[in-house]
N, C-alpha and C positions, 0 to 999 in steps of 0.2 A: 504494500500500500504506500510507501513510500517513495519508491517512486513514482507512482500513478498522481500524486500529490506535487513533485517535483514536477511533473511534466506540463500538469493542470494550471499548476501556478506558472508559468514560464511559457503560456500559448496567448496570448492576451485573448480576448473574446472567447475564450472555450469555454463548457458547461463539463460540469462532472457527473454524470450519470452512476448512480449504484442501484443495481438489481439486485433488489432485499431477495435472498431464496433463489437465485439464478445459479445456473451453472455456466461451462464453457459456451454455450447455444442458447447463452439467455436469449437472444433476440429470438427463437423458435420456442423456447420454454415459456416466457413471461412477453408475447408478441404484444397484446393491448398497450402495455406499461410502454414497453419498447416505442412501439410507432407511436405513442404520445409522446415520448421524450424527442423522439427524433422530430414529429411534426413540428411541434413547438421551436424547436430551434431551429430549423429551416424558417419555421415563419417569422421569429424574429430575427433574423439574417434576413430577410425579403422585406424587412420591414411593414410585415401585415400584420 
């Protein structure tokens, strides 16, 4: 986690996503949670 934290902190504009209960294929495990997190920052990147 540490460095996930270093990398985080050191991308200007980046988001930190943690899938509570995820494994390696969160995004197929926890898909709703997922494409929410992803929409959301795509739309505010798009400024919508």
């Amino acid at each position: 986690m540490e460095k996930t934290m270093e990398l985080y902190e050191g991308i200007p504009g980046s988001r930190l996503y943690l899938c509570r209960g995820g494994g390696h294929v969160h995004q197929w495990e926890q898909l709703p949670a997922y494409n929410e997190a992803t929409l959301a920052f795509l739309r505010e990147q798009a400024g919508t």
